[in-house]
Every structure is written in C-alpha cells, then in structure tokens.
C-alpha positions as CSV (number, residue, x, y, z in Angstrom):
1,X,74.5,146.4,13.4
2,X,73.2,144.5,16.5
3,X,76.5,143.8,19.2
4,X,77.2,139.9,19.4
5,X,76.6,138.8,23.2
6,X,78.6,135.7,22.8
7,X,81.3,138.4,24.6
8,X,79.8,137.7,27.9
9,X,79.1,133.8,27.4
10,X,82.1,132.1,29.6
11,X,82.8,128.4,28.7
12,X,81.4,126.0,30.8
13,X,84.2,124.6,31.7
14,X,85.5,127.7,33.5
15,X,82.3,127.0,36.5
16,X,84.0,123.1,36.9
17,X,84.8,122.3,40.5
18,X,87.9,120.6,41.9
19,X,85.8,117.4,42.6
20,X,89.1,115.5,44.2
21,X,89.0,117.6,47.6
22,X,87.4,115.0,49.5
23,X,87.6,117.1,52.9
24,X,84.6,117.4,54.6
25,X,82.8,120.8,55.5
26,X,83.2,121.6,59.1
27,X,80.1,121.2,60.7
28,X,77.7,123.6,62.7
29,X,76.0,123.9,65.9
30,X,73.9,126.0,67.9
31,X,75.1,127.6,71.2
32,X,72.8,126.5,74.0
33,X,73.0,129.9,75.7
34,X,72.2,132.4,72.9
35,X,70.9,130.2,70.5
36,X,73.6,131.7,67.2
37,X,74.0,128.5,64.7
38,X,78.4,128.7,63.9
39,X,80.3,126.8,61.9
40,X,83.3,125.4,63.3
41,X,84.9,124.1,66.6
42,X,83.0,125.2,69.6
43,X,84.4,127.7,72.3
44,X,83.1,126.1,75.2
45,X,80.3,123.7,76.7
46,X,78.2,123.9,79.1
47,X,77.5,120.7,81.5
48,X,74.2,119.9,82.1
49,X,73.5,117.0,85.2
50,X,70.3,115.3,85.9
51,X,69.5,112.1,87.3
52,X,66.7,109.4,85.6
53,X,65.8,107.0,88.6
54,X,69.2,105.8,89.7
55,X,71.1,106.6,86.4
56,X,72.7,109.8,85.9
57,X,72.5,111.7,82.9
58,X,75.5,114.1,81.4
59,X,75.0,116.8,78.5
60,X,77.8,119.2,77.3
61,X,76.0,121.6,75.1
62,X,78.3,123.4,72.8
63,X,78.7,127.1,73.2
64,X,79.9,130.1,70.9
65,X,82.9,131.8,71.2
66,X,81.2,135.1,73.2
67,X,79.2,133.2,75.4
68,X,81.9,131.0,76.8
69,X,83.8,133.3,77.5
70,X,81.1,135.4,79.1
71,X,80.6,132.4,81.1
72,X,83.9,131.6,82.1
73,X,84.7,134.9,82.9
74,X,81.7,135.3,85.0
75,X,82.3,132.1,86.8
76,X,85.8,133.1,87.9
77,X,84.6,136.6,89.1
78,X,81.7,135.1,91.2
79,X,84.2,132.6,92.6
80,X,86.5,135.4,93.3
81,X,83.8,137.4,95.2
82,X,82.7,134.2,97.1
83,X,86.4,133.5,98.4
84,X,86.6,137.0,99.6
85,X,83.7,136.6,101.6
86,X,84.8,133.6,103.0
87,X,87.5,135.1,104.3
C-alpha cells in the first residue's frame, strides 16, 4: 500500500496573514560613511555644508550605529588632544 501524503498538506487557511496591522515597516537607509543599508532609526548624521552662489546648502546623511559612534568618539578625542595643545 502506497502512504497518503495528504499528511503533510496544511490548510490554507493556516498561511493567512493578520491583514488589520496597518503599521508601517520601518524604513531603511544607507550610512554615508560605510555604505551598510539598516533598517531602523539612524545612530547619527553627518552634516555636510556647501554653498551654491549665495545660497547655502545643508545635508545630514544618516549614519549606522558603529560609525557614529566611531565618529563621535573620534571627534571628542581629537578635540581633547587639540585643547591640550592649546594649553
């Protein structure tokens, strides 16, 4: 006698999704310093200035978790170094 395989057949209704969670996905980005795409809320940004004629342009790129703090960290040590030397 052959074995039924209606055994491992689950009902369709079992793969249904919950259709009334409206909440949206959280969205990603891509740090500007190492390039990783991450979903979520960003751990930093960076500022970026330039000037177009007389206007004067300002860009925030978001950054991941590691590198802001890399950068932050690294900021504060160089600015620890520099007052040192100042005096």
């Amino acid at each position: 006698m052959a074995a039924s395989r209606t055994e491992s057949a689950l009902p369709a209704s079992s793969f249904a999704f919950d259709e009334s969670d409206d909440s949206p996905a959280p969205p990603n980005y891509e740090c500007d310093a190492c390039g990783r795409v991450f979903e979520g809320e960003p751990g930093g940004a960076g500022l970026l200035i330039w000037t177009r004629g007389t206007e004067v342009r300002y860009e925030e790129p978001p950054l991941c978790e590691a590198c802001a703090s890399e950068i932050t960290i690294g900021a504060l040590l160089k600015w620890d170094v520099e007052e040192e030397e100042e005096g």
